[in-house]
N, C-alpha and C positions, 0 to 999 in steps of 0.2 A: 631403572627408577620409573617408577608411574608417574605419566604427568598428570594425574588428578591429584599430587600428593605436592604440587609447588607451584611460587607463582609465575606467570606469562614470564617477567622479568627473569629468574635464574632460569628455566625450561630453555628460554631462547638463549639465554649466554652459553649454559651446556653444550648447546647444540651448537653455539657457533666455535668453541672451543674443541668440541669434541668431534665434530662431523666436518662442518663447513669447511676447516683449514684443513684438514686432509683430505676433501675433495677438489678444493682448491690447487692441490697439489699434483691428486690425479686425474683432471678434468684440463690440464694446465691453463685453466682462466677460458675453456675454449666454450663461454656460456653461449656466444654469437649464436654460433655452430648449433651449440645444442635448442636452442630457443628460435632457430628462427623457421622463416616456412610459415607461423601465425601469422606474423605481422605484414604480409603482401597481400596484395588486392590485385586479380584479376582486370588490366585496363584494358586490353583490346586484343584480338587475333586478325594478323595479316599473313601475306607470302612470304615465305622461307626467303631473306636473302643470303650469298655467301659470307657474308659476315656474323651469322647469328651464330649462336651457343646451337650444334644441333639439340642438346640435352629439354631445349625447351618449345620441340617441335611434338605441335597439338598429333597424336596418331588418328585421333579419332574424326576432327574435323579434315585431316590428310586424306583420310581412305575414303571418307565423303566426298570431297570436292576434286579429287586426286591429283590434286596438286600440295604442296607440301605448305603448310601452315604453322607459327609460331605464336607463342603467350608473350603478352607483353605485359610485365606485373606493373603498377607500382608499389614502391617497399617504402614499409614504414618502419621509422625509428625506435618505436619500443612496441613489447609485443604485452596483452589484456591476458590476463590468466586468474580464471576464476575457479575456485576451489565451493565444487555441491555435496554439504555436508552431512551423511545422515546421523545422526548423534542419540541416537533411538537406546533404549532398554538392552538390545542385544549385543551392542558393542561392549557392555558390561560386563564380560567375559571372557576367560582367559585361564587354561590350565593348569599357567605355570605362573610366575611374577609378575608377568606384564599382558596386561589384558587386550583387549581388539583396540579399546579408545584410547587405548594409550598408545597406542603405533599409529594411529590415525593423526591426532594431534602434533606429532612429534614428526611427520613424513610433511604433516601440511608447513609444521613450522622452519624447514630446513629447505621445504621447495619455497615458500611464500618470501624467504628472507633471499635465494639464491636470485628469484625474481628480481627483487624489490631493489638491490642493493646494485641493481644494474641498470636503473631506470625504468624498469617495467611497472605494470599496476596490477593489483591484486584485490580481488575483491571475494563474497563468500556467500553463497547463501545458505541456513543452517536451519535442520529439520531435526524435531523430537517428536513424531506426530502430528506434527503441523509444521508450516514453516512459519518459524520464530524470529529470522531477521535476515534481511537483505543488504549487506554492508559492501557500499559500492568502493569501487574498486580506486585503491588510492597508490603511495609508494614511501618509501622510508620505512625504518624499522619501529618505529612508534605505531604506524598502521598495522604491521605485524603484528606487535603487543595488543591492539586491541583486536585482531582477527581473534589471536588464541586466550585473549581473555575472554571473549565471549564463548569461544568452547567448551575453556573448562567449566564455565558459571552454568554452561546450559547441561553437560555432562557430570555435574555435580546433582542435579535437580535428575533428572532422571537414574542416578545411581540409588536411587534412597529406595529402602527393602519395599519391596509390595506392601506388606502389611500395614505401615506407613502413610505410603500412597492414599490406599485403601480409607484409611482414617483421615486423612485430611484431604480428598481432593478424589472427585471420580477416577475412575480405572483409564490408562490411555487407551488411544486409539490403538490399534492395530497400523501397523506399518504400511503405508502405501509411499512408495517411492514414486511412485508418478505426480502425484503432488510435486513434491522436491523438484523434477528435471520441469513439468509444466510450470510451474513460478519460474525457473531458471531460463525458461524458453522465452516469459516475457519479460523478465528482467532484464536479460543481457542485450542489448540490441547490438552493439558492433562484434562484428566476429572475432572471436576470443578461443586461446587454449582453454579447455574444460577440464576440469579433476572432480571426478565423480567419486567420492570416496562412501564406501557402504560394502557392508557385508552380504548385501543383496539378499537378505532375510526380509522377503515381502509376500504381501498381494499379488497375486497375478496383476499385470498389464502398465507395468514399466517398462515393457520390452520399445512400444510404437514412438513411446514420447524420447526415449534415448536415439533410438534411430531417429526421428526427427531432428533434433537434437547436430547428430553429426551430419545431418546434409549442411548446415548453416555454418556449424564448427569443429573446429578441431578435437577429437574428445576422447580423454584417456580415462579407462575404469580403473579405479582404486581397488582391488576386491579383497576385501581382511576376512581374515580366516584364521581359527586356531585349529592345529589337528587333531583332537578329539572330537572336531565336529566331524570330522571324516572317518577315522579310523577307532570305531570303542573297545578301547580293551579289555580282558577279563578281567573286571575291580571286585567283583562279587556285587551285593547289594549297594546302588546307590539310590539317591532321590534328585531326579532330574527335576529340573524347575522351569515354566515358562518365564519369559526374561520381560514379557511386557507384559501378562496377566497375574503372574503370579500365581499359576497353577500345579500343585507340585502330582508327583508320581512316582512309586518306588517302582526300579526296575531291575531284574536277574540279571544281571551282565555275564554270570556265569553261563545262563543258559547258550550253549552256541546258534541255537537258531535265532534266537532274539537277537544277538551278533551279525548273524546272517543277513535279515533282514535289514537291522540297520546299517550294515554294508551297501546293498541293493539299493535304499533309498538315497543315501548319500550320493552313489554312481549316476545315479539318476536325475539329479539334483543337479550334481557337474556336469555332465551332458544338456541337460537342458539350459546352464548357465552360459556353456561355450556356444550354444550356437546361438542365444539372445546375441551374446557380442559378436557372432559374428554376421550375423542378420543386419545389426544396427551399423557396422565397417566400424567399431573401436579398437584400438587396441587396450591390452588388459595390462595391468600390472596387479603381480600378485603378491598378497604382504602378509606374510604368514605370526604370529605372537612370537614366536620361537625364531623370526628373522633377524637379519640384524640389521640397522637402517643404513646402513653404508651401502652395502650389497644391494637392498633395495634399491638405492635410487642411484647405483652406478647401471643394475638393472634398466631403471629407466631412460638412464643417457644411451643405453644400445638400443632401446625402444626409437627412442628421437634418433637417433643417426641413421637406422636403418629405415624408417619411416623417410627422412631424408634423403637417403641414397634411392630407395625407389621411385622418389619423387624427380630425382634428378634425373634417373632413366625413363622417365616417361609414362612411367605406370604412377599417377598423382591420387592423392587421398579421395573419397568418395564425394567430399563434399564440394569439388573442385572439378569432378566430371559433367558431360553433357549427357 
């Protein structure tokens, strides 16, 4: 079901029907686990004594001073998890049933509720071209409802045909996500889990403000993808359409070199997208139209554990090194 086609209310009951209670089941309650690691603060580095966890032995100030040194957190009770939204023209696409905005909405609504309903705060800030609001980060499922009522209201406004557009209101912007993560860099001030969610169909030069970005916090990319954008098949004649100009184009799909090429740009694309993330130290989650959001976001609980587990050995996230 597309969640542009219902309101915030049955979306999230769906979801807490249909997802929640059986991740509930396969997660057995173990959200601690999977959530924590945000919410501690670096309080001090002294000398290893025999009584420490070695797991929380500094390596790096160690080989400096060579003598053995450990972290001393303090941990806090609930962990900031802020969801950066881009809700742009291109998420309006999707090959099959369910389009890119509609797994977007539906991935934020089942994290933001998994959050919220354990005392965490969630908060959002949502871009169509601009960013259109900054909803600071609250808890309970009412706050929820109105995360993804602002969603859909703002993903409804941007689904409307070019032509439209065109007629009543100048053409959008052109997508720059760097906007998005720079408002987000001043917005957020205490160190928060980050959910970047975007198809990363942009402007060059979101690469510097996302790595910035994860020096300060914790920060997982969302990246939605339908596979047609990667793989074209032989349809014969269609007419591609730009998704934020409304520019259309008929093109051969029969021909194979035209195939070809839109192979090669695609590769190219992915390559250049894996090494942004890995530039910036994110990890990626990837959310395909044709996924299913269960898998998704058990997905992302081996992301969190195994991000966990390395942290516990010694090799800690980027934004936590010297």
């Amino acid at each position: 079901m597309s969640a542009t086609t219902t309101t915030p209310e049955a979306l999230l009951h769906r979801l807490e029907w249909t997802v929640l209670r059986r991740l509930d089941g396969l997660l057995h309650g173990d959200y601690r686990t999977l959530f924590r690691g945000h919410g501690v603060d670096l309080a001090d580095l002294r000398e290893y004594q025999h009584s420490d966890d070695v797991r929380h032995i500094d390596w790096n100030v160690t080989a400096r001073l060579q003598t053995p040194h450990v972290r001393v957190y303090n941990e806090e009770r609930e962990t900031s998890a802020w969801f950066l939204l881009d809700l742009t023209s291109s998420l309006d696409f999707g090959s099959g049933a369910i389009k890119k905005g509609a797994i977007a909405t539906e991935l934020v609504g089942v994290l933001a509720r998994m959050l919220s309903r354990h005392g965490n705060r969630v908060g959002a800030v949502l871009y169509s071209g601009k960013v259109e609001a900054v909803i600071p980060a609250g808890s309970g499922r009412r706050h929820v409802l109105h995360i993804l009522h602002r969603m859909l209201a703002l993903a409804e406004q941007t689904r409307q045909p070019a032509a439209r557009r065109a007629a009543s209101a100048p053409a959008p912007s052109k997508t720059r996500l760097q906007d998005l993560l720079q408002s987000a860099g001043h917005a957020i001030a205490r160190r928060s889990l980050l959910f970047v969610v975007s198809d990363f169909i942009s402007e060059p030069g979101w690469e510097k403000p996302l790595a910035q970005l994860s020096q300060r916090h914790e920060v997982l990319a969302v990246r939605l993808y339908d596979p047609l954008e990667q793989d074209l098949p032989d349809l014969g004649f269609l007419m591609m359409q730009d998704a934020e100009s409304g520019e259309q184009l008929f093109v051969d799909t029969h021909d194979r070199g035209f195939r070809k090429r839109f192979a090669a740009l695609a590769e190219a694309r992915e390559n250049a997208l894996r090494s942004a993330f890995s530039h910036a130290g994110v990890d990626v989650l990837e959310l395909s139209t044709e996924d299913h959001l269960m898998d998704a976001v058990l997905r992302f609980a081996d992301l969190r554990r195994r991000r966990s587990s390395l942290s516990a050995g010694g090799v800690l996230p980027k934004h936590l090194e010297h």
